[in-house]
ROSE-836778 format. One record per residue (C-alpha): residue in one letter; x, y, z; residue number from 0. Coordinates in steps of 0.001 Angstrom, whole numbers. Example, Ala and Ser with C-alpha at 12.3 -4.5 7.8 and 13.67 -1.06 7.14 Angstrom:
<nodes>
NODE aa       x       y       z   i
NODE  a   12300   -4500    7800   0
NODE  s   13670   -1060    7140   1
</nodes>
This chain:
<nodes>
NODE aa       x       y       z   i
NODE  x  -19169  -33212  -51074   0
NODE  x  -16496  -35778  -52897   1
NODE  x  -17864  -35384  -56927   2
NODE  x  -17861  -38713  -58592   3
NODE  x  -17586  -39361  -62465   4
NODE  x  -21252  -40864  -62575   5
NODE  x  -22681  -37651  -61060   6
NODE  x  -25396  -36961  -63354   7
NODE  x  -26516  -33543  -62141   8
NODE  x  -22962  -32319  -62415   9
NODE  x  -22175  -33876  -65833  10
NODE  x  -25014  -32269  -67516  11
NODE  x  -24631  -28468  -66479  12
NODE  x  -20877  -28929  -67208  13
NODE  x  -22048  -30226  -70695  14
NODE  x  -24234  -27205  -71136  15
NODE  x  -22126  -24917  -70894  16
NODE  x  -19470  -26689  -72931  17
NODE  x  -21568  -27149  -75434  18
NODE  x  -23860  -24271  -75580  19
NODE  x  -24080  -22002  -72470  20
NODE  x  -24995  -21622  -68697  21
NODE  x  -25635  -18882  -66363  22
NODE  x  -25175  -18776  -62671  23
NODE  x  -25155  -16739  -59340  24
NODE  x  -21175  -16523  -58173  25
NODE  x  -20028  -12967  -56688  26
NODE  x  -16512  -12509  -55779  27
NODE  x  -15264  -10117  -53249  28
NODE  x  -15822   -6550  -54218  29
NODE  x  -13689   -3660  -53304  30
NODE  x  -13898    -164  -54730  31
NODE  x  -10813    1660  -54808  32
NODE  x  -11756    5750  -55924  33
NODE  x   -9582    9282  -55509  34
NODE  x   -6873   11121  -57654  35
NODE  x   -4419    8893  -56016  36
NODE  x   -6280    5292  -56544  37
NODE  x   -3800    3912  -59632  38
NODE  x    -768    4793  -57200  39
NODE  x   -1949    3043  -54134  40
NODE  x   -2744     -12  -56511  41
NODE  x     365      68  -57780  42
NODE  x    1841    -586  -54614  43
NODE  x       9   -3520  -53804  44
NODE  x    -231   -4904  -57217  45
NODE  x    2679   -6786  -59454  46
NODE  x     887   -5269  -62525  47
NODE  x     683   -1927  -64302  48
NODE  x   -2836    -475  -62915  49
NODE  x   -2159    3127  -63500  50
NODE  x   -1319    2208  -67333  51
NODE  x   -4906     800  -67347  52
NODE  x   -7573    3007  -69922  53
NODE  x  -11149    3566  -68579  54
NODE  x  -13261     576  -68855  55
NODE  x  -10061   -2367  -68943  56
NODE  x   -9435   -4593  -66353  57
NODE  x   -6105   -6432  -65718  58
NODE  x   -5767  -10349  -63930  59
NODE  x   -3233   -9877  -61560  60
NODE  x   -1611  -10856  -58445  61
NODE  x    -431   -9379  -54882  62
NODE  x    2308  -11043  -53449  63
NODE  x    3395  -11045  -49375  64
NODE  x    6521   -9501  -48388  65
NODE  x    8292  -12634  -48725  66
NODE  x    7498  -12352  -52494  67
NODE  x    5087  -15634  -51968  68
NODE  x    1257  -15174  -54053  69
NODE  x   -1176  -13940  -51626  70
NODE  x   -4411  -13062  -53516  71
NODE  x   -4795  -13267  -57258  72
NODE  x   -7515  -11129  -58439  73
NODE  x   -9088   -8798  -61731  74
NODE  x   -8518   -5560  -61257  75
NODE  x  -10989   -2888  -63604  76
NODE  x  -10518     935  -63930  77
NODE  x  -14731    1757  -64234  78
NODE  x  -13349    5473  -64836  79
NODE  x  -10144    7951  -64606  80
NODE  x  -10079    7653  -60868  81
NODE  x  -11973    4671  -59725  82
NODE  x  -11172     725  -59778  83
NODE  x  -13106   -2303  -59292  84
NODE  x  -11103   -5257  -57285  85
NODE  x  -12766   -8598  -58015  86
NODE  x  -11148  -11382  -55591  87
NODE  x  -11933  -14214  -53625  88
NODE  x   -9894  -12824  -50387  89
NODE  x  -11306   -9169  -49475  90
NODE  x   -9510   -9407  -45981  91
NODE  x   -6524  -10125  -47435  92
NODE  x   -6983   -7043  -49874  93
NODE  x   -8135   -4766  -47541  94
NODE  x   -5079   -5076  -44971  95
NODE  x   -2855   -4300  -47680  96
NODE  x   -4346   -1146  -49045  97
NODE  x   -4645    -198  -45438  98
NODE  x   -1145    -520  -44868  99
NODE  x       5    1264  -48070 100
NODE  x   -1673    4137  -48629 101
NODE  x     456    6497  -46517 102
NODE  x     706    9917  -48025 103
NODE  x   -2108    8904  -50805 104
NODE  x   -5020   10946  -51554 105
NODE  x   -7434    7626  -51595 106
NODE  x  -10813    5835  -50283 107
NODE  x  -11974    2207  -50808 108
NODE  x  -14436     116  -49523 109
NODE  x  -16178   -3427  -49749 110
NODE  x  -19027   -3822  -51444 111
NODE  x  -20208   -7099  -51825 112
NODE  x  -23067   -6458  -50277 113
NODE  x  -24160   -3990  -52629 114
NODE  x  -23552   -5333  -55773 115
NODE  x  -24269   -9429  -57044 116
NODE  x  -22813  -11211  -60051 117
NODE  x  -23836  -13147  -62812 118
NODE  x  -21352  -15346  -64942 119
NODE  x  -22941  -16335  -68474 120
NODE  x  -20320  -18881  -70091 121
NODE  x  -20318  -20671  -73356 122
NODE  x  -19707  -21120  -77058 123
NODE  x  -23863  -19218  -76838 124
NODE  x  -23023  -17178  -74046 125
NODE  x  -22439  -14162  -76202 126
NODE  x  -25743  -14760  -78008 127
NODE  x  -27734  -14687  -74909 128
NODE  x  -25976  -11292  -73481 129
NODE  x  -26481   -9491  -76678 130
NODE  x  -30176  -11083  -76552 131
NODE  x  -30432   -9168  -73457 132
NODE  x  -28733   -5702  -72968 133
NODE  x  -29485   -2398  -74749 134
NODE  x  -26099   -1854  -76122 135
NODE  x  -23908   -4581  -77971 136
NODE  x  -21160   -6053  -76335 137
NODE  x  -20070   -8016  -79195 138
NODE  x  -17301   -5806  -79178 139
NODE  x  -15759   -6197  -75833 140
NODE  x  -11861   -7064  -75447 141
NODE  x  -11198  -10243  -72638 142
NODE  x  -11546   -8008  -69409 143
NODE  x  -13367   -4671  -70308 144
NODE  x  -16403   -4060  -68760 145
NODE  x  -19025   -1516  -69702 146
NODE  x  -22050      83  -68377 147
NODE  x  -25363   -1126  -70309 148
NODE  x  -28853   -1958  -69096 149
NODE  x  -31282   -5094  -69723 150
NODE  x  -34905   -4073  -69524 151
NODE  x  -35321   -1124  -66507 152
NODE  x  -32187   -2310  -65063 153
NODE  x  -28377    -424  -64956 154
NODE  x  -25810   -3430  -65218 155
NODE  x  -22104   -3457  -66004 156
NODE  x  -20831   -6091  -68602 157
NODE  x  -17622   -7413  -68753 158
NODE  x  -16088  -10215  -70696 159
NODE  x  -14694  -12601  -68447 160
NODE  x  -15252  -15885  -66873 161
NODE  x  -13200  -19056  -65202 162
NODE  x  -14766  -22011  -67034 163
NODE  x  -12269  -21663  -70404 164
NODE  x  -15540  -20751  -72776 165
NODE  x  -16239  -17609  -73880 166
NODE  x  -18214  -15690  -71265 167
NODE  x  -19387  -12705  -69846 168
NODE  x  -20256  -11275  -66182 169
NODE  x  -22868   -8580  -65183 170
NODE  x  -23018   -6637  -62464 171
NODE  x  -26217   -5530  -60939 172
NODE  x  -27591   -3684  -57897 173
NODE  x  -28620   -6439  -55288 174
NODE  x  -32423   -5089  -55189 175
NODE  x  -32000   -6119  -58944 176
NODE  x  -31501   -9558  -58404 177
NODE  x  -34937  -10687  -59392 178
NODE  x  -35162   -8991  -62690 179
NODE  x  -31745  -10317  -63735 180
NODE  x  -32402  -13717  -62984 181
NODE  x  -36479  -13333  -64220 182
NODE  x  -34232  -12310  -67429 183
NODE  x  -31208  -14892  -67438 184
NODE  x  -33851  -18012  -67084 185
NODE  x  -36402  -16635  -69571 186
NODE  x  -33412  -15706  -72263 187
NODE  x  -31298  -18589  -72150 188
NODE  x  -33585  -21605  -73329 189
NODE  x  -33485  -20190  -76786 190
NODE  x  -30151  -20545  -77444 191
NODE  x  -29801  -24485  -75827 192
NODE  x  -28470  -23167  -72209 193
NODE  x  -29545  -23671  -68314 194
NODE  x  -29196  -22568  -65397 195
NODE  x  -26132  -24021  -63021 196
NODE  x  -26512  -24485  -59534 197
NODE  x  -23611  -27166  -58590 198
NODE  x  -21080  -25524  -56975 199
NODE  x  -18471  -28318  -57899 200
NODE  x  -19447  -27446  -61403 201
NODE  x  -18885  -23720  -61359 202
NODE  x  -15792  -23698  -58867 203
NODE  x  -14010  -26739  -59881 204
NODE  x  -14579  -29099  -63129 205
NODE  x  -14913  -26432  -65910 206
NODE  x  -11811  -24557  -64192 207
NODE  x   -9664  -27485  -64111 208
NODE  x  -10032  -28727  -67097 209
NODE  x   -9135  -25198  -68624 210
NODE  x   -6247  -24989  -66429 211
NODE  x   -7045  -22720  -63466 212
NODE  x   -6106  -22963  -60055 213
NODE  x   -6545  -21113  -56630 214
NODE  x   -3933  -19280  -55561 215
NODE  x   -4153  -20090  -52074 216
NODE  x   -4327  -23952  -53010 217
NODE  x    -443  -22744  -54045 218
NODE  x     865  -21844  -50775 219
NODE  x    4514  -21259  -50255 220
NODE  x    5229  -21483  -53905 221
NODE  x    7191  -18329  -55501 222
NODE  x    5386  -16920  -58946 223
NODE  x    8575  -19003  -60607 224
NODE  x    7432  -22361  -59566 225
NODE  x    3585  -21578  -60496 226
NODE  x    3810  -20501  -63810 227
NODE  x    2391  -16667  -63189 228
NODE  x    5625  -14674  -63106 229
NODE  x    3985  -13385  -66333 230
NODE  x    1905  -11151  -64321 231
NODE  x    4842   -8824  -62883 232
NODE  x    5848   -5858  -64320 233
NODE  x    9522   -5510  -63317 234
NODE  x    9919   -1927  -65060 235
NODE  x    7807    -838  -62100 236
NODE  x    9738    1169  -59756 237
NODE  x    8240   -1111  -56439 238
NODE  x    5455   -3114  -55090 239
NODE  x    4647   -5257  -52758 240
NODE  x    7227   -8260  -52336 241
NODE  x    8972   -6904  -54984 242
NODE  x   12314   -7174  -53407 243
NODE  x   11691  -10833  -52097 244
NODE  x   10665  -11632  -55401 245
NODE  x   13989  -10197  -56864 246
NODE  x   15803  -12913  -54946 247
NODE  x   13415  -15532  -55972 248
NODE  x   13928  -14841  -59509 249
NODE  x   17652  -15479  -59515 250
NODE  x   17886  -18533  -57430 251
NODE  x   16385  -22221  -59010 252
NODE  x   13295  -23643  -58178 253
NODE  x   12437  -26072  -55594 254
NODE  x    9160  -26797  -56922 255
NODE  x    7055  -27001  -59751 256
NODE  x    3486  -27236  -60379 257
NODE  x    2645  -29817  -62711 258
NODE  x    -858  -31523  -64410 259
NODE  x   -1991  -34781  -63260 260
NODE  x   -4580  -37133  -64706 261
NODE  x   -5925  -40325  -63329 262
NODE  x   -8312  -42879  -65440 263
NODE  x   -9608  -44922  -62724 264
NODE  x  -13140  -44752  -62809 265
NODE  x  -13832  -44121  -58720 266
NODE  x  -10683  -42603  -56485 267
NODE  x  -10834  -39900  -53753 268
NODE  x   -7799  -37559  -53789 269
NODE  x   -7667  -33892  -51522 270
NODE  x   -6626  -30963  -53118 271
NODE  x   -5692  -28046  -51690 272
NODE  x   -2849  -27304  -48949 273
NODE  x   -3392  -30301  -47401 274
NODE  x   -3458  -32059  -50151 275
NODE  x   -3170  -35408  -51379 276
NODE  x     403  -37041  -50999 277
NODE  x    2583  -37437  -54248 278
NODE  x    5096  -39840  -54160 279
NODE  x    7505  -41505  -57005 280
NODE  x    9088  -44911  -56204 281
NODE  x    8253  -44748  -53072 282
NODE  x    9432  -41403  -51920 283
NODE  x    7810  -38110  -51530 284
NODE  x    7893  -35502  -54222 285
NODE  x    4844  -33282  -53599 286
NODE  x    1147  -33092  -53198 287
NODE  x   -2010  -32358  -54969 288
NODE  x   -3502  -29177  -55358 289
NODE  x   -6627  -29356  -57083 290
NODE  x   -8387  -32501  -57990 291
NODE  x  -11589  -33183  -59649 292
NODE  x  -13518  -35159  -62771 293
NODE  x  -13399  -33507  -65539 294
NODE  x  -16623  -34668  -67789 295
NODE  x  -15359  -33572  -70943 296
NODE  x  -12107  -35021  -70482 297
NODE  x  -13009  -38038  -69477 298
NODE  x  -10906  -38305  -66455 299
NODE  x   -9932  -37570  -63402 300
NODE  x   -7335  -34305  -63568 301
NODE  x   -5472  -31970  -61032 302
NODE  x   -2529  -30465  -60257 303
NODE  x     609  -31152  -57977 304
NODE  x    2932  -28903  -56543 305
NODE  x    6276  -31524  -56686 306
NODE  x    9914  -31242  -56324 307
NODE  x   11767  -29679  -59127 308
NODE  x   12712  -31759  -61963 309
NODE  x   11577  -34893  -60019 310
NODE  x    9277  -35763  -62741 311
NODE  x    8417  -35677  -66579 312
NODE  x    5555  -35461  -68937 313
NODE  x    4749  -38850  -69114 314
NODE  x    5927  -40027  -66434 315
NODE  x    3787  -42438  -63868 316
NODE  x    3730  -41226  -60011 317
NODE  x    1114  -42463  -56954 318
NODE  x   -1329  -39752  -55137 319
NODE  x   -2518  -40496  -51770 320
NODE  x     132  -43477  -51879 321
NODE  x   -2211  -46121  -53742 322
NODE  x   -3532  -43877  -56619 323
NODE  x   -1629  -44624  -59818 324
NODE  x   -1797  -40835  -61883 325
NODE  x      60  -39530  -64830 326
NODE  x    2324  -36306  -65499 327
NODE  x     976  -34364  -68169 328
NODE  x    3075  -31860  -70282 329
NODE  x     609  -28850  -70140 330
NODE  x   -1788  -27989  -67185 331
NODE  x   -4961  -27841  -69624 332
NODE  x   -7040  -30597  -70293 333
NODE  x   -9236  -29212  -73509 334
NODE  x   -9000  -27248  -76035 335
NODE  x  -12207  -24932  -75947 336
</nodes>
């Protein structure tokens, strides 16, 4: 489905939870990582420090291929001493790699997706409605711990998190709980001004872009250098996955860069993605788009392209999909939240 500025249905969940909070069904990928030697596998697969992780934090990171190129980008949480949570969007891609690396390693994991759902409660009243809900406070809660609580009868885990830019949490419940979450969730939120969403476009896509999020695999072929997430790696580490390749990377200039994009016509259709819409600049080439979508509370259309290297500036105009006029913007978030 192509979203349009004048979709109403879209624009007003987006506007609740901007403006005072939504909640919504959206499991990721779950593997469980667990034995004496879990940190150490993790380590190898992960850019991050996991093994420096304390009980109950969770770290965004990223696992690169062996060509040092972003593969999966992901939250990893240490539940306890020896056992991890793996939230991604790409579970094959996750479970090939511990597969392959954990020679020698005293170590089990498994998906379990199927075991346990997923609800995302984001807003400026998002942390209202939690505490409205679960036995212990979780006012306390750093960006990416998650604790064990309960709301009514039912064990959940808590963690602060979320992908729209608001302040948000996520619990975690046992699928057979499902019902009594959600009885809870639509009962609770009213109060406090909030809804339920149920547009994909607005949980996946508008409230992400417009905070400055992206997909990693809407990134393909671009080194950590030329996305912005370099950030992530933890060089003191002694090796990981791609670690080499990305060694090389480092040291040599970029090809490409990953710049914002905005567009004020009212109606246009422009692909993200990695076949993405064609950027050009006087006529030639330069890139393509990435992600694309209306952003409601920005008022316009805004993306990302993936472009030559110093081909453009902030400011500058360029053309998407060869008749689109679109502007470079200097930062890759639209809002302030």
């Amino acid at each position: 489905m192509l979203l349009l500025s004048t979709d109403t249905s879209c624009r007003e969940q987006h506007e609740a939870i901007r403006s005072a909070a939504g909640w919504y069904y959206f499991t990721h990928h779950l593997v469980e990582v667990a034995g004496p030697d879990a940190a150490k596998l993790l380590d190898r697969v992960y850019v991050s420090n996991i093994g420096k992780l304390a009980p109950t934090r969770g770290r965004y990171t990223m696992m690169l291929t062996e060509e040092g190129i972003p593969q999966d980008d992901c939250v990893v949480f240490c539940l306890e001493g020896n056992k991890y949570w793996i939230s991604t969007l790409h579970c094959p891609r996750t479970l090939k790699e511990l597969e392959n690396h954990k020679a020698g390693l005293d170590v089990s994991f498994r998906k379990i997706t199927k075991e346990v759902d997923m609800y995302a409660v984001q807003g400026p009243k998002a942390a209202d409605i939690v505490k409205s809900l679960v036995a212990e406070d979780v006012s306390g809660l750093k960006r990416f711990q998650i604790v064990d609580n309960r709301i009514g009868d039912v064990a959940v885990k808590v963690a602060k998190a979320g992908y729209t830019g608001e302040n948000g949490y996520e619990i975690y419940c046992e699928v057979k709980d499902d019902a009594a979450i959600e009885a809870a969730l639509e009962k609770a939120t009213p109060a406090f001004g909030g809804r339920k969403i149920d547009e994909f476009d607005v949980m996946a896509y508008t409230l992400a872009t417009e905070a400055g999020f992206y997909l990693i695999t809407d990134l393909d072929e671009a080194t950590p250098f030329e996305t912005g997430i370099d950030w992530t790696i933890d060089w003191s580490k002694e090796d990981f996955l791609g670690k080499a390749a990305a060694e090389k990377a480092k040291a040599l200039p970029k090809a490409q860069e990953l710049v914002g994009i905005t567009v004020d016509k009212e109606f246009t259709k422009v692909h993200g993605g990695p076949y993405g819409g064609c950027v050009s600049k006087n006529g030639k080439e330069i890139g393509r788009v990435t992600k694309f979508t209306y952003g409601f509370t920005a008022g316009k259309w805004v993306g990302f392209a993936l472009v030559k290297a110093g081909s453009v500036q902030p400011g500058e105009h360029v053309t998407v999909d060869w008749d689109v006029d679109a502007v470079v913007t200097a930062e890759r978030r639209f809002i302030n939240t």
